[in-house]
C-alpha positions in Angstrom: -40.5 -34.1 50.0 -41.9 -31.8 53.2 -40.0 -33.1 56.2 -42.1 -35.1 59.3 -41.7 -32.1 61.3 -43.4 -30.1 59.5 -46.2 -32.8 58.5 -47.3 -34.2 61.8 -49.1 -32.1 64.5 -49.0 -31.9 68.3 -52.3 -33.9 69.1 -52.2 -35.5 72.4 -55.4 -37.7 72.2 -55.4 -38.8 68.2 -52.8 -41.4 67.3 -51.1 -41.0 63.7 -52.4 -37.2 62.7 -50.4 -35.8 59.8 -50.9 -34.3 56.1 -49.7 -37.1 53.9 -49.5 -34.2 50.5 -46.4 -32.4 49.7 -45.2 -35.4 47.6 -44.1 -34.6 44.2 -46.0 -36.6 41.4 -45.4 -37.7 37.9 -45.3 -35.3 35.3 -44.2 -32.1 37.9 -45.4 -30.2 40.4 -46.3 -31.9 44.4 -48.8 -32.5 46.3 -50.2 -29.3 48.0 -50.2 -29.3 51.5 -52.9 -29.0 54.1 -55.5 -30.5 51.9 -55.0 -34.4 52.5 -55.0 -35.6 56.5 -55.1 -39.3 57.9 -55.0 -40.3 61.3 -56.6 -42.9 64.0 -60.4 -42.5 65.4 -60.4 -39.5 67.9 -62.3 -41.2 70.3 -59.7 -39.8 72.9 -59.3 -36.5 71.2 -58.8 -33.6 73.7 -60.3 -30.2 73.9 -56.8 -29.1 72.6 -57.4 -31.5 69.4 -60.4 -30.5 68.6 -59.9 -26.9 68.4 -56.8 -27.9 66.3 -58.7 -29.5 64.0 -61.5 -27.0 63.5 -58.4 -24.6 62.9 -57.6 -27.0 59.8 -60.9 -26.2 58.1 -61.3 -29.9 57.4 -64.7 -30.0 55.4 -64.7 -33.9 54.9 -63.8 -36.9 57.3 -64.1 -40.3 55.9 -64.9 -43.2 58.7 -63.3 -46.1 56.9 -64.2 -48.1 60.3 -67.1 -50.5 60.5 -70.9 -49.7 61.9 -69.7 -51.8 65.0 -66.3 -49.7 65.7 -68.2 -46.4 65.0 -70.8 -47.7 67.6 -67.6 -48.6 70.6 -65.5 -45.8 69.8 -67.7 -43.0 69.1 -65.1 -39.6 67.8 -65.2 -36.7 69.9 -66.4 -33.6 68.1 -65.9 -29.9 68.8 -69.3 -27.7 69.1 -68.1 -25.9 65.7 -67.7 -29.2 63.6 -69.6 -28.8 60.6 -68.0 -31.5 58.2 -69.7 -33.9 55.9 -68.9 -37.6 57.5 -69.1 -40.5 54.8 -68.8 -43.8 56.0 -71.0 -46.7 54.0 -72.5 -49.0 55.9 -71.8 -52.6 57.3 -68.3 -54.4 58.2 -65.7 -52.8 57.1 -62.8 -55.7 58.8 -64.8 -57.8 61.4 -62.6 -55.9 63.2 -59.6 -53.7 62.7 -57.4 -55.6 60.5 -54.9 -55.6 63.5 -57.1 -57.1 65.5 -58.5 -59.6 63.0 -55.3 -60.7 62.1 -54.3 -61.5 66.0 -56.4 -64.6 66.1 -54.7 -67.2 67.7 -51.0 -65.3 66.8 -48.4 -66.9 69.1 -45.1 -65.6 67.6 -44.1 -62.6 65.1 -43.5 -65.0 61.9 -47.2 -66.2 62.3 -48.7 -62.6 63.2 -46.6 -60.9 60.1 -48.3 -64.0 58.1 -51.5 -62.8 59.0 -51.2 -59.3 58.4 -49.9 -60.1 54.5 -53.1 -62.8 54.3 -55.1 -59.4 55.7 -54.0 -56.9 53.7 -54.1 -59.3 50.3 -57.8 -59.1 50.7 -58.2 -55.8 51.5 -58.8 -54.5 48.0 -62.1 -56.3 48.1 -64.2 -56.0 51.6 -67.6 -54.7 50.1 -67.9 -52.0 52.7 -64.6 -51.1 52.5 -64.8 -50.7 49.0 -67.9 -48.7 49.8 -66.7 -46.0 51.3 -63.7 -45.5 49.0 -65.8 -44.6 46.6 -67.4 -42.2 48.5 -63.5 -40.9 50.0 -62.8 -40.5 45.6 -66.1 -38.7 44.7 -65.4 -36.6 47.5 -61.6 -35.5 46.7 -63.2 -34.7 43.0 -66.0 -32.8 44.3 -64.6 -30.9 46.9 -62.0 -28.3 47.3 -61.2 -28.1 50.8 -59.1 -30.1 53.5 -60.3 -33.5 54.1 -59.6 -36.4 56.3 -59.6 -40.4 56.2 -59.4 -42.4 59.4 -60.5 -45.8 60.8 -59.3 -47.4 64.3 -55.8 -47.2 64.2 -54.8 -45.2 61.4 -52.3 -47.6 59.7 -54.3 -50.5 58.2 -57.1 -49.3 56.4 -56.2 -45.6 56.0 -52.7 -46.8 54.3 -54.4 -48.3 51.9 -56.8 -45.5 51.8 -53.5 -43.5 51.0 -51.9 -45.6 49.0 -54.7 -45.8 46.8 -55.0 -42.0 46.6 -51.5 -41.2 46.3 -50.9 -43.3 43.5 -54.0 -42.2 41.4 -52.5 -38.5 41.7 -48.9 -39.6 40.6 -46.9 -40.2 43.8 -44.2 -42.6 43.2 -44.6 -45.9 44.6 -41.4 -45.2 46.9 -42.6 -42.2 48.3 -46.3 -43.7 48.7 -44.4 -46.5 50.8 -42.2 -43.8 52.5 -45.5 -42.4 53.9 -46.9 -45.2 54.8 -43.6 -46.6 56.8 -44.1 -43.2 59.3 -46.5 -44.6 61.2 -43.9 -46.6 63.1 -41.7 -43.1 63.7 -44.6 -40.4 63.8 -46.3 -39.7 66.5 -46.8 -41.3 70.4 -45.6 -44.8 68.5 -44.9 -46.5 71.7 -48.0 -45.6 73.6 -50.3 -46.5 70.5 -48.6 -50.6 71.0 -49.5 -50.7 74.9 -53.0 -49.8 73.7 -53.1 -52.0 71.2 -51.5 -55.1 73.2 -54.0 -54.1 76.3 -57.2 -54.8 73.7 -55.4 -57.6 71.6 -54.8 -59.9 74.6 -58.6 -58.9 76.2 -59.9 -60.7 73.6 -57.6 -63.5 72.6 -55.1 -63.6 75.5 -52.1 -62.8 77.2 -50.1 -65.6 75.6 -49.4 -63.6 72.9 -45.7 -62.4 72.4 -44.9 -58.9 73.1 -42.9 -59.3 69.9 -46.3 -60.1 68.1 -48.1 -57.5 69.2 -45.4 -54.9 67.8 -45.8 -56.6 64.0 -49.8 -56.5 64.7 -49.7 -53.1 65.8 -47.1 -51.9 63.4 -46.9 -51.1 59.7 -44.2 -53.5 57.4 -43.7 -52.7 54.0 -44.8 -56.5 53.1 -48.3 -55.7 54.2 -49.1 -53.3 52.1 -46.9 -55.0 49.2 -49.3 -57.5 49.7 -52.0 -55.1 49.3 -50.7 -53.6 45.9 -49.9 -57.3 44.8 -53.6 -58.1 45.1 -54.3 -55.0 42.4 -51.5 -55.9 40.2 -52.7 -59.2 39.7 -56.3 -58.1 39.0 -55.9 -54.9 37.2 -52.8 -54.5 36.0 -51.9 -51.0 38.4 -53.7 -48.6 40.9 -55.9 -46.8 38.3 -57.1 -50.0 36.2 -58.4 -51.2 39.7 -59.5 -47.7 40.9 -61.3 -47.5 37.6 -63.1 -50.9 37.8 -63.8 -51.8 41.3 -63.6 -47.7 43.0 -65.7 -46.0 40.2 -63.0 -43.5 39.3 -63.7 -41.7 35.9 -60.6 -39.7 34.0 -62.9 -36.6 34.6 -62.2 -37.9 38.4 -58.7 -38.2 38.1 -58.5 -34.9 36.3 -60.7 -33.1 39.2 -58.2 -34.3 41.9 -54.9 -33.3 39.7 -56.7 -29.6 39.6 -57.5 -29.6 43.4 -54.5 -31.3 44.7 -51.6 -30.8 42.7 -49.1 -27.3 42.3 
């Protein structure tokens, strides 16, 4: 397994930025690093950033946020970005699963409830969907750095992830591993001001501080609850990927060819 240092980069203005490959799979060999990057919306990416990312040869970005959050938090580009953005139309959460979930939160039992009740139907949000279908045609098609964000970078994009790094063998542990450094990697702290500031705009200060830090934080019950969903459907990760995502086993075998050494 790479080490965090080595996976997460200096960006001052995008929450959450790292490669989540270099991951060993089933069968032998690891993810290959460099290809596979996540991170928040870089609606406060600096000139620094953006010549860091143009540096990364990224050729895909997949907008997993809604037409509504693209609209408020448009994502700075450089003058040399020239990558595809897929993004389907529509509502991807109402609002960012954080923020949806906040509704009327007082205390941290009834925010972490709302989180698991959020992520248990994330599997099925028809635009959501959408546009992970596009994210899996373009892994198969393309070989060349990509990279999958929506508000925050936690929600939404770890179940982006998840999906992902299942489908090309990464052990559930490890999948969970990656998805458990958002509360370590990065400007952590700063990311929960931001997040309380916009939580209690809209549905007020009497929310705890210790809510606000389950809202705005990853648990491994959320996206348990997320997998649970899939399970219960389908079985595991490909059975749903192949009946409700659209992945083919000519797919799958394009991604183990681009993605795993």
């Amino acid at each position: 397994m790479t080490m965090l240092a080595e996976r997460v980069l200096p960006l001052s203005g995008i929450h959450n930025f790292r490669d989540y490959g270099g991951y060993a799979v089933e069968g032998g060999g690891r993810l290959r690093d460099a290809m596979l990057w996540r991170s928040a919306h870089h609606e406060a990416a600096t000139d620094d950033d953006l010549a860091m990312l143009d540096q990364l040869g990224i050729e895909t970005v997949i907008d997993l946020r809604g037409d509504d959050e693209r609209a408020m938090h448009p994502c700075r580009r450089s003058d040399n970005f020239s990558a595809r953005v897929l993004f389907a139309g529509g509502v991807t959460a109402g609002l960012a699963p954080h923020l949806q979930a906040a509704g009327g939160a007082i205390d941290v039992e009834t925010a972490r409830a709302r989180m698991i009740d959020t992520y248990a139907a994330m599997p099925y949000r028809p635009a959501l969907v959408a546009t992970l279908r596009l994210y899996l045609a373009a892994l198969a098609e393309y070989d060349a750095p990509s990279l999958v964000h929506c508000v925050a970078g936690k929600d939404r994009t770890g179940f982006a992830v998840a999906i992902v790094h299942r489908l090309l063998g990464v052990h559930e542990d490890d999948l969970m591993h990656d998805y458990l450094l958002t509360n370590t990697a990065g400007k952590i702290e700063e990311r929960i001001a931001q997040g309380a500031a916009h939580i209690r705009s809209r549905y007020g200060a009497e929310i705890r501080d210790d809510a606000i830090r389950a809202l705005m934080s990853v648990n491994p019950a959320y996206l348990d609850a997320a997998l649970a969903t899939v399970r219960r459907d389908h079985g595991d990760v490909p059975s749903y990927a192949e009946a409700v995502l659209n992945f083919t086993p000519a797919m799958r075998e394009a991604l183990l060819d681009r993605l795993v050494v």
